[in-house]
C-alpha positions in Angstrom: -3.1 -36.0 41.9 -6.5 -34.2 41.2 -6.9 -33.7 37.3 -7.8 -30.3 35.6 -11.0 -29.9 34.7 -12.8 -27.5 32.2 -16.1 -26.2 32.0 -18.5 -26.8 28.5 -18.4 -22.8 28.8 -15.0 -22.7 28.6 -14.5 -24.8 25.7 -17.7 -22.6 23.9 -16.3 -19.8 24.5 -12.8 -20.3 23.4 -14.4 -22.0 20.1 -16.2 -18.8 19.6 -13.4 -17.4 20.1 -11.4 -18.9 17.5 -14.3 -18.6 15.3 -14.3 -15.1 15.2 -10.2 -15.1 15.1 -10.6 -16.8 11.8 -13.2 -15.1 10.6 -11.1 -11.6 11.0 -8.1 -13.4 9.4 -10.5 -14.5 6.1 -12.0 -10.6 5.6 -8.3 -9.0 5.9 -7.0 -11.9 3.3 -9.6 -11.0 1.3 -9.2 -7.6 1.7 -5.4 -8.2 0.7 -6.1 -10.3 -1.9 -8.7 -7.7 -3.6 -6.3 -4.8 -3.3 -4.5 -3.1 -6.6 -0.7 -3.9 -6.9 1.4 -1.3 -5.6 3.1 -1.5 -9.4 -0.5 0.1 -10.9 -0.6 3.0 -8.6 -0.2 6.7 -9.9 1.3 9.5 -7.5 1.0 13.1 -8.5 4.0 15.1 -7.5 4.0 16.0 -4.2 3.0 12.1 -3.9 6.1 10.9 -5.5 8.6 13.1 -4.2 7.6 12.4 -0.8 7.4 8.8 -1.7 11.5 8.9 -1.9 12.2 11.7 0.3 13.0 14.8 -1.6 11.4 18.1 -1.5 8.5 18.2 -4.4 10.9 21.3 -6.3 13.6 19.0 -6.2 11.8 16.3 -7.5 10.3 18.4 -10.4 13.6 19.3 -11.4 15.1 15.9 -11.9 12.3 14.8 -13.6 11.5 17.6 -16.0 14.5 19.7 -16.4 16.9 16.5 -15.9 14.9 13.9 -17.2 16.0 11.8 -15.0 12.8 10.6 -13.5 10.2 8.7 -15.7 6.6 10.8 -15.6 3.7 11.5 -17.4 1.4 14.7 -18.4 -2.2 13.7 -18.5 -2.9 16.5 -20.5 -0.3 15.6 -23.2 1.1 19.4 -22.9 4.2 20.7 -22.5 3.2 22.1 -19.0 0.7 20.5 -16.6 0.3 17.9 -13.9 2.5 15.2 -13.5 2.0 11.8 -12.8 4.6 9.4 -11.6 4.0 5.3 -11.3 5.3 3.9 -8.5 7.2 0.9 -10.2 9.3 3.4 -12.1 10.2 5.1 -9.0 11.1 1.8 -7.2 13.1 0.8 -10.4 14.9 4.0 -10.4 16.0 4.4 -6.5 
């Protein structure tokens, strides 16, 4: 029965290999780990509505003339832009 050898190349190379691998793996934990909670984020409008599928005038309508939909004027005006978080949204669909 001949036996398998492998070349010092090949073990280097598949070490580099794995090297990298991890590497990779570390920056996109990192990357995850540094990100901002979906909960924190702020959608305008058109955001929001396409965030849960309905047409941005259908959207403004249950949330302003309904109140149905939690939001927020930046300007503190009656009129103005809108700003939606996304854990209300989740909470409410």
């Amino acid at each position: 029965m001949k036996g398998t050898y492998i070349k010092v190349e090949q073990i280097m190379d598949i070490d580099s290999r794995l090297a990298a691998i991890e590497e990779t793996q570390n920056k996109i934990l990192r990357l995850l780990a540094n990100r901002a909670p979906p909960e924190s984020s702020v959608m305008t409008l058109k955001q929001a509505a396409e965030y849960v599928g309905f047409s941005p005038d259908h959207f403004r309508r249950l949330a302003v003339e309904q109140r149905s939909i939690p939001f927020s004027r930046p300007s503190g005006q009656q009129k103005g832009k809108l700003l939606f978080r996304r854990s209300d949204l989740d909470n409410f669909f």
